[in-house]
C-alpha positions as CSV (number, residue, x, y, z in Angstrom):
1,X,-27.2,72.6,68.9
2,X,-24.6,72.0,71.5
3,X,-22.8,74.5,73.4
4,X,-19.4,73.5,74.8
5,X,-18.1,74.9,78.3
6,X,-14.6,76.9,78.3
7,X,-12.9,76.7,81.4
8,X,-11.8,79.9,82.7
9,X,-7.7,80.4,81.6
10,X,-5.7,80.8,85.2
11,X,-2.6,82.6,85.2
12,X,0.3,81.0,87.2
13,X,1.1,83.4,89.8
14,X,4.3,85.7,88.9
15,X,7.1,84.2,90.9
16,X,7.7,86.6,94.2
17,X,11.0,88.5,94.2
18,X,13.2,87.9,97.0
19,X,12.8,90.4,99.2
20,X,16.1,92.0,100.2
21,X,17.9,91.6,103.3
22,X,17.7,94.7,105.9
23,X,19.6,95.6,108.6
24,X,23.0,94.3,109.6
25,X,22.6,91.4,107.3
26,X,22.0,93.8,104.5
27,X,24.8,96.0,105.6
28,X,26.9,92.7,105.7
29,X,26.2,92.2,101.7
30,X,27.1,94.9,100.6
31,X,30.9,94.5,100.2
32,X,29.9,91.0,98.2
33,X,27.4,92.6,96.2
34,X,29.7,95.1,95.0
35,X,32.5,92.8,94.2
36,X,30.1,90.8,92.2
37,X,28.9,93.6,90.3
38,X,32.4,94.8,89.4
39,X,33.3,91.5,88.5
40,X,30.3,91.3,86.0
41,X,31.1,95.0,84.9
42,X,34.8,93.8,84.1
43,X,33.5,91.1,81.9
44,X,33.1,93.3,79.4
45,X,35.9,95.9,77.2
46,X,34.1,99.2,78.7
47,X,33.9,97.5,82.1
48,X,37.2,96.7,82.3
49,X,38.4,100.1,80.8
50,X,36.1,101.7,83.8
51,X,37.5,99.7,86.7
52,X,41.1,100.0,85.3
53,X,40.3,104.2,85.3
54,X,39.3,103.9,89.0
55,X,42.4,101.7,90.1
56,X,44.6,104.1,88.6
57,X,43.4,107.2,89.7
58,X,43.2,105.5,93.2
59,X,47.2,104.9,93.0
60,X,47.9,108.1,91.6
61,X,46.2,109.8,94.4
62,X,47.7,107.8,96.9
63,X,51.7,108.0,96.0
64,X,50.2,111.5,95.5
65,X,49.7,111.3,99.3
66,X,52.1,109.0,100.2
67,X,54.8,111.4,98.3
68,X,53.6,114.4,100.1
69,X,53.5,112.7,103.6
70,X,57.3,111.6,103.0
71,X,58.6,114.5,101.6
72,X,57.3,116.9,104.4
73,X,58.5,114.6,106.8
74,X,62.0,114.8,105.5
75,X,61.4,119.0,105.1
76,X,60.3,119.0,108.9
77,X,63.0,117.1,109.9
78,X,66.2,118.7,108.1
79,X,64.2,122.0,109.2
80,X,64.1,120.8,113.0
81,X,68.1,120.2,112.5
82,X,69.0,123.6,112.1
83,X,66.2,125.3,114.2
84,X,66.0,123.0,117.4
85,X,68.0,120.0,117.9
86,X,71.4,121.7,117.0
87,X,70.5,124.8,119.4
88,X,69.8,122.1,122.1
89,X,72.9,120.5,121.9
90,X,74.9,123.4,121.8
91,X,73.0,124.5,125.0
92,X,74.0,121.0,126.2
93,X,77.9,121.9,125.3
94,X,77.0,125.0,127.0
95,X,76.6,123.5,130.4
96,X,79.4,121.5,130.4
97,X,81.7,124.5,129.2
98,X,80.6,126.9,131.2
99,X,80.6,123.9,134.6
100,X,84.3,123.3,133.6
101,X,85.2,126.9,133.7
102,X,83.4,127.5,136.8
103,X,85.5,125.5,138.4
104,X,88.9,126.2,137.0
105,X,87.9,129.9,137.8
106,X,87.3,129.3,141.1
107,X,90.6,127.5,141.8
108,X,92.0,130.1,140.3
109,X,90.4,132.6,143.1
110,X,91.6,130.8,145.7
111,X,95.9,131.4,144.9
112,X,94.7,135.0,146.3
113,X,95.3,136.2,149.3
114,X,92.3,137.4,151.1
115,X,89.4,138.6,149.0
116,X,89.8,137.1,145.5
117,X,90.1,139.7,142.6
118,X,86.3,141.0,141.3
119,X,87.3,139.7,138.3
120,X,87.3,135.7,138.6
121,X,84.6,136.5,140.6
122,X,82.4,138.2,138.2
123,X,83.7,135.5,135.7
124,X,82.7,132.5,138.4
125,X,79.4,134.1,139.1
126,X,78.7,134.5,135.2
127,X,79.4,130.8,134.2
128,X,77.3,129.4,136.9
129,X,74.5,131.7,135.4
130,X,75.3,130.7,131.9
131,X,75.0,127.0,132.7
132,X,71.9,127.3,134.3
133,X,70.5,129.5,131.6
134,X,71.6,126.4,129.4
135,X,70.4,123.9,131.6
136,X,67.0,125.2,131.3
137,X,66.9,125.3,127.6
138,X,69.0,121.7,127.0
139,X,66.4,120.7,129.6
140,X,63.3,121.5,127.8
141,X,63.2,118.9,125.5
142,X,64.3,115.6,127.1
143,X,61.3,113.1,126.2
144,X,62.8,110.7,123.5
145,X,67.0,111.5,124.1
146,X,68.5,108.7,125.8
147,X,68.6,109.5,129.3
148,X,69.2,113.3,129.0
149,X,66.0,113.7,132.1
150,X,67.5,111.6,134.3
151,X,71.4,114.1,133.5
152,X,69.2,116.8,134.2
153,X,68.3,115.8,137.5
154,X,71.7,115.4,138.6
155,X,72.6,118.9,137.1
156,X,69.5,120.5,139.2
157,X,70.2,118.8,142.2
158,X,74.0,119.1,142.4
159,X,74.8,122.5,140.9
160,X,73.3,124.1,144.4
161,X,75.4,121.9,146.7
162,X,78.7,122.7,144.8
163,X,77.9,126.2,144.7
164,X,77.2,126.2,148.5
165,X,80.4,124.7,149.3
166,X,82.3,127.0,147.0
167,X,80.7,129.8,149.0
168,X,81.8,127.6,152.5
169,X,85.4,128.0,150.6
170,X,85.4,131.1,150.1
171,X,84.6,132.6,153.7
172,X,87.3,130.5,155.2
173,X,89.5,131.5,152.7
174,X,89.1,135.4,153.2
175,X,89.0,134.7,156.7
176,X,92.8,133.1,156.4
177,X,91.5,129.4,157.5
178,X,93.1,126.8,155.6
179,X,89.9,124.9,155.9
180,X,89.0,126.6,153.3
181,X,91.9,124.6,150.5
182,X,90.0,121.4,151.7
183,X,86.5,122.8,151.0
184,X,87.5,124.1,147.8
185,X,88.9,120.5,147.1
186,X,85.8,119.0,148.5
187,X,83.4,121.2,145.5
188,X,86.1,120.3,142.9
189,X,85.6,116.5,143.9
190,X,82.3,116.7,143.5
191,X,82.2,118.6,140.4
192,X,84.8,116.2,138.3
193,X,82.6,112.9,140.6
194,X,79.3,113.6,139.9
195,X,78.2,117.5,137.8
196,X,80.8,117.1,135.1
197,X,80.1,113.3,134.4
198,X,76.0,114.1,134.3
199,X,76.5,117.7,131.9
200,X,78.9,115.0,129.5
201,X,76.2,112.1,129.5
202,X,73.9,115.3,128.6
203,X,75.6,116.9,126.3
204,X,75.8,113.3,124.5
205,X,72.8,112.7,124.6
206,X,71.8,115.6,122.7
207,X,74.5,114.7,120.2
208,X,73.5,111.5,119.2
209,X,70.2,112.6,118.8
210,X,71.7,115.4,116.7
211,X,73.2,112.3,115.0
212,X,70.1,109.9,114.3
213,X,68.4,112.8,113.0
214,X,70.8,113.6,110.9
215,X,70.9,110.1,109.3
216,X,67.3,109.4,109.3
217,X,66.6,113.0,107.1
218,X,69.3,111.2,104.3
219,X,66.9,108.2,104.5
220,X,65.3,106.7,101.5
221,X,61.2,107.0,101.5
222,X,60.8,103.6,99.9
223,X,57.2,103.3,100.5
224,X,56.8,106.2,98.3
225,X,58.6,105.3,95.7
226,X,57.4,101.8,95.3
227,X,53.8,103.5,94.9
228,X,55.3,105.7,92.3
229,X,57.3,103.0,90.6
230,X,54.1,100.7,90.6
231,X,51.7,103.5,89.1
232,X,53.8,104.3,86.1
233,X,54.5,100.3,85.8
234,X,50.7,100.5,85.4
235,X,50.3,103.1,83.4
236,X,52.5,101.5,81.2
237,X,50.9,98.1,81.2
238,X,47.4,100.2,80.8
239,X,48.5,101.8,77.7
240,X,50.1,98.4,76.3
241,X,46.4,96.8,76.7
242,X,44.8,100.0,74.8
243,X,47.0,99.6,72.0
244,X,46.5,95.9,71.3
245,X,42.4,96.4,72.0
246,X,41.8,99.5,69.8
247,X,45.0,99.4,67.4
248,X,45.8,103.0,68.9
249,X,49.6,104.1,69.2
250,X,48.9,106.8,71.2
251,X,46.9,108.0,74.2
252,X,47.3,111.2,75.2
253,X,45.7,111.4,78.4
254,X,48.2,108.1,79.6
255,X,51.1,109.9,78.2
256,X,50.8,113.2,80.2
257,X,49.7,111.4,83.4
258,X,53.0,108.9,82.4
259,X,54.9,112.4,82.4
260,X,53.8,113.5,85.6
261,X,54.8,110.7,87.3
262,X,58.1,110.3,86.0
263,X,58.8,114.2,86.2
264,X,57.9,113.5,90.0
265,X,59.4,110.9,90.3
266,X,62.9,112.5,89.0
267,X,62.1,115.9,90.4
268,X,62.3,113.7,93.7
269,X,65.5,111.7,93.3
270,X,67.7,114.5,92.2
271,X,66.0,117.0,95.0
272,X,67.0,114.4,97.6
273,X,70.1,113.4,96.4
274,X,71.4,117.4,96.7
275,X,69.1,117.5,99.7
276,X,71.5,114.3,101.8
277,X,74.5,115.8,100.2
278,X,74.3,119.2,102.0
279,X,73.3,117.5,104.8
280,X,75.9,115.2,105.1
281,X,78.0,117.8,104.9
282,X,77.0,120.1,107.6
283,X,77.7,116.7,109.7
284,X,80.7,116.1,108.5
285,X,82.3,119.5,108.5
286,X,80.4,121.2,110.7
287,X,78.6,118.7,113.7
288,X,81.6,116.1,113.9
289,X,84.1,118.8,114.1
290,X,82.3,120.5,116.8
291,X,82.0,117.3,119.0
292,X,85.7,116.9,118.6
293,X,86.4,120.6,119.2
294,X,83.7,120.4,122.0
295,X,85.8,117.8,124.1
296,X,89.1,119.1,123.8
297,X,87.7,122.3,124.9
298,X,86.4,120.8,128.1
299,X,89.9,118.9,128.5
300,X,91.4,122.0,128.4
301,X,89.4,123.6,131.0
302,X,89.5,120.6,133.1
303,X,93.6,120.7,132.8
304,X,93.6,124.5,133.8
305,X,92.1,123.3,136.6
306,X,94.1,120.8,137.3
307,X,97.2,123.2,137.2
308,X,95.6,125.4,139.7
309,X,94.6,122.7,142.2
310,X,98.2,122.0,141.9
311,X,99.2,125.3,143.5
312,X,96.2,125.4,145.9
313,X,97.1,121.6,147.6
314,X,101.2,123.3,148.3
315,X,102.7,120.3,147.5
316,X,100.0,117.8,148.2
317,X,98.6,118.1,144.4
318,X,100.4,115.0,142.7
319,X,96.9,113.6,142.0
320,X,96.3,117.3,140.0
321,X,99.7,117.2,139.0
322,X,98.7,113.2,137.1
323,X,95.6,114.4,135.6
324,X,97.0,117.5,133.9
325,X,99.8,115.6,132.4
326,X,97.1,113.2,131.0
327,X,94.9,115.9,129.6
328,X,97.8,117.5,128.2
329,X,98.5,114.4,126.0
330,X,95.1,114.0,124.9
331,X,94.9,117.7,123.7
332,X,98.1,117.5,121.3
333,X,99.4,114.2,122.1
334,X,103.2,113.2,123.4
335,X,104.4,114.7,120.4
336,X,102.6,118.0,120.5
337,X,100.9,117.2,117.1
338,X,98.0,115.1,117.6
339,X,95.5,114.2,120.1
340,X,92.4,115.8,120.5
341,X,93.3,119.0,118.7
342,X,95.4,116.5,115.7
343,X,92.1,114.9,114.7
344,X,90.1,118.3,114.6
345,X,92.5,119.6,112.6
346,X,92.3,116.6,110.2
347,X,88.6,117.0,109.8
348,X,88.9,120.7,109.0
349,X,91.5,120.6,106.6
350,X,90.9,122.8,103.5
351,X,87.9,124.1,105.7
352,X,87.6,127.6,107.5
353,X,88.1,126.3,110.8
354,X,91.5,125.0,110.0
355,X,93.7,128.3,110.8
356,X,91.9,128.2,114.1
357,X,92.2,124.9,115.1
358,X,96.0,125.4,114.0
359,X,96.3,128.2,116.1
360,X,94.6,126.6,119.1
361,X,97.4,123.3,118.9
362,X,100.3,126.2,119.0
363,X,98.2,128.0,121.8
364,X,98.1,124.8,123.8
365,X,102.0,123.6,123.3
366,X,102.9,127.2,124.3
367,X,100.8,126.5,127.6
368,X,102.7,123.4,128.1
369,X,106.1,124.9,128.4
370,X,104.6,127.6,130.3
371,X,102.9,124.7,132.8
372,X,106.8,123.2,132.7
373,X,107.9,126.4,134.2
374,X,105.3,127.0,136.5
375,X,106.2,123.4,138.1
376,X,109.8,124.1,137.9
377,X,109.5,127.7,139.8
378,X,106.9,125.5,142.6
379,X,109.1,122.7,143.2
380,X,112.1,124.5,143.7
381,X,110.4,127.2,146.4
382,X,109.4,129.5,144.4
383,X,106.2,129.3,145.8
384,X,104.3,133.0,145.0
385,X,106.8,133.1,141.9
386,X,105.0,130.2,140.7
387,X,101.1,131.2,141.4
388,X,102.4,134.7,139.7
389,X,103.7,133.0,136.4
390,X,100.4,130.8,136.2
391,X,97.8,133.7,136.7
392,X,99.1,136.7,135.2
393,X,98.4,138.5,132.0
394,X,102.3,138.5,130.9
395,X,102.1,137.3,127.1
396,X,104.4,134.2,128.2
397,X,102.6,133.4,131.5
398,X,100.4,129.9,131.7
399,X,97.4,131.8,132.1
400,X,97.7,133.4,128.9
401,X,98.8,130.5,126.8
402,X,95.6,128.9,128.2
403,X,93.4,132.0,127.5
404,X,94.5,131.9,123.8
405,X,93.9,128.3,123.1
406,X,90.5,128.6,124.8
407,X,89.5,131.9,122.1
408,X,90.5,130.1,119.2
409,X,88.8,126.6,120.4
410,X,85.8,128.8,121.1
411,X,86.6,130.4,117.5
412,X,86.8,127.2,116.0
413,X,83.6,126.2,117.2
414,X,81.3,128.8,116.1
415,X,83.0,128.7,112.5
416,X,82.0,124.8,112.3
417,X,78.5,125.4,113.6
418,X,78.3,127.9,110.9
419,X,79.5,125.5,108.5
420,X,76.7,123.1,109.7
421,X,73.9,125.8,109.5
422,X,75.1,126.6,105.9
423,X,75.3,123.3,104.6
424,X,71.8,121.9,106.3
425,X,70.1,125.2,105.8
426,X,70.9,124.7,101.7
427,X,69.6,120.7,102.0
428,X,66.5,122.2,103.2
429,X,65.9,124.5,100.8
430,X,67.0,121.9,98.1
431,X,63.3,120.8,99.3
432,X,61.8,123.8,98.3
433,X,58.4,123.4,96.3
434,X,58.8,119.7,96.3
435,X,55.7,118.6,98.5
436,X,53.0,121.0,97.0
437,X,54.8,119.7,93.4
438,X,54.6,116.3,94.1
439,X,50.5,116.6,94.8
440,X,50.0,118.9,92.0
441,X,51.6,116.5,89.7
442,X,49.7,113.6,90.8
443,X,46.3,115.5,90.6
444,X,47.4,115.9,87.1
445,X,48.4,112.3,86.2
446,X,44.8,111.2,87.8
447,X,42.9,113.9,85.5
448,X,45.3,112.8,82.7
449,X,44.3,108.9,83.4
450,X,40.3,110.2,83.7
451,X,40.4,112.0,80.1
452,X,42.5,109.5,78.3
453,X,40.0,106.8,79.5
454,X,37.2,108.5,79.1
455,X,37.8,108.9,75.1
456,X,38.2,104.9,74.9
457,X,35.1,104.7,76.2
458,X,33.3,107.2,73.7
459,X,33.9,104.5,70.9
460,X,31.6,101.9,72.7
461,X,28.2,104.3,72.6
């Protein structure tokens, strides 16, 4: 009997797993590893449906965002308009104004013998406070318009000086020194040199920044609508794919998160649309018109004190004499019907603003025939005659004819900054709703995406 030997069976060792990478390098992987894994998931029907889910929820959130971002953007800016930039540049107009008038009152002060009358002194001693007032606030807010600091400067710096000689003027003046004409020339100089030039460059400033916003709140968001163009595009394409995979017409969940976009999307366009329309309106009947009305305002103050230099200098005020004749023509042209005053009435015609900037081109003709006089009664002698016919309150005197084209200037203006506020304030609230409705509806199209998928991907289990 023979017995046989069996060798022992040995198992092969069970290959070793790679052991995973840790640290950094594992960190590093894990971008790749997720790629491949939703590459592998997408090789399959309920992979891809899954990943497609994801992207489009993704992109519905973000022009979601994207919409929200941009529309509040465009709410904070038309907002801004009527709440600070348009305040600041009417301060701005404010300083140059009330600068100009400063110094035609003073002029006027000085065709008195002795003590000037308490009222152009009250008056002198009210605009200088009313431009610094202005100052202050056109000054608060200087960082991104133009060079509007460096205006301000100027402003503080100078404003003292002129005032100090003004006050040099006036105690030779009462003290019967004719140093006191030269002083008084010497402030005026430096006014028209150096304030006036600095309280224009600010008051443009402001302006143009009054401007650019005003532009840039009309602007289209493009970013957000290409998201919003490219989700429904998808949506689209994604409900295409579902019908020629699972013979299905409809999906329901697709359909109402197609709605919501398109509702957005057309909420969006017709909101802006009325939105730039208003706005461009308040610029162009309310903003432009106030710049135009704005400068021939400040012509007209400049020429009144032009007129009264004239009389101050006894018979050394040709120069005065030259620049009033030049300001004249630029209010209401050589033919009394255009100019500064023409053009403003253009703009407002068949607006509010129009009977006042009619009456204010009457006002200022009036106040050229009363100027015509006024010459006439100086050159021949007439010396006091003359200074009496430009100052007084007589309904025909130059002084008038200037007071009444300044009130309905003034008028004029403050109808066409309502105009603005009325027009911007309605873009703003053509706004209304829009931001909180954009995100809502693109909460809804992503839920609408995650339920319409979703029942696809019952059919699979």
């Amino acid at each position: 009997m023979t017995s046989t030997a069996t060798r022992p069976e040995t198992s092969a060792p069970a290959p070793e797993e790679p052991e995973g990478r840790s640290g950094i390098a594992g960190l590093l992987e894990l971008p790749g590893q997720a790629v491949r894994a939703v590459v592998r998931s997408a090789a399959t029907t309920p992979g891809r449906l899954s990943v497609i889910a994801v992207a489009l929820v993704l992109l519905s959130l973000l022009a979601g965002l994207v919409g929200v971002l941009s529309v509040q953007d465009k709410d904070n800016t038309v907002e801004g308009l009527v709440q600070h930039r348009e305040p600041m540049a009417s301060a701005a107009q404010q300083v140059y104004r009330s600068l100009s008038d400063a110094d035609a009152t003073a002029a006027s002060a000085f065709l008195s013998v002795g003590d000037e009358p308490p009222p152009l002194r009250k008056k002198y001693e009210q605009d200088i406070a009313e431009a610094g007032s202005a100052l202050a606030k056109s000054g608060s807010d200087v960082a991104d318009v133009g060079d509007a600091a460096h205006q301000v400067d100027i402003l503080n710096q100078k404003v003292p000086v002129y005032t100090g000689i003004v006050e040099t003027a006036r105690q030779n003046n009462r003290q019967g020194f004719p140093s006191g004409a030269s002083y008084l020339r010497e402030a005026s100089q430096l006014m028209r040199s150096t304030i006036l030039p600095a309280a224009k460059a600010l008051y443009e400033a402001h302006t143009a920044k009054l401007s650019e916003e005003q532009d840039s709140s009309s602007d289209v968001p493009w970013v957000a609508v290409a998201l919003i163009l490219a989700l429904i595009a998808a949506l689209v394409a994604t409900q295409i794919y579902l019908t020629r995979r699972t013979n299905r017409v409809l999906n329901i969940g697709l359909l109402v998160a197609t709605g919501c976009i398109v509702l957005s999307l057309l909420w969006g366009t017709v909101a802006l649309i009325v939105q730039g329309s208003f706005v461009a309106s308040g610029k162009t009947d309310g903003s432009s018109q106030v710049d135009v009305l704005v400068r021939a305002r400040i012509d007209a103050l400049q020429a009144r004190a032009d007129e009264t230099l004239t009389l101050v200098a006894r018979g050394d005020g040709a120069t005065y004499e030259k620049q009033f004749i030049g300001l004249a023509e630029g209010l209401v042209g050589a033919d009394g019907h255009s100019g500064l005053l023409g053009k403003a009435r253009d703009l407002a015609e068949g607006t509010p603003g129009q009977r006042k900037i009619e009456a204010a081109e009457q006002a200022a003709r009036e106040w050229s025939l009363a100027h015509i006089q006024v010459r006439k009664l100086d050159d021949s002698g007439q010396y006091q005659e003359a200074v009496d016919f430009a100052t007084s309150v007589a309904p025909n005197s130059a002084a008038a004819a200037f007071t009444r084209l300044d009130m309905n200037l003034q008028a004029a203006i403050d109808v066409c900054r309502q105009e603005f506020l009325d027009d911007t304030g309605a873009g703003n609230r053509a706004l209304t709703a829009l931001a909180p409705g954009v995100g809502v509806l693109a909460v809804l199209a992503a839920g609408g995406v995650t339920v319409g998928v979703r029942e696809r991907l019952r059919e699979y289990r």
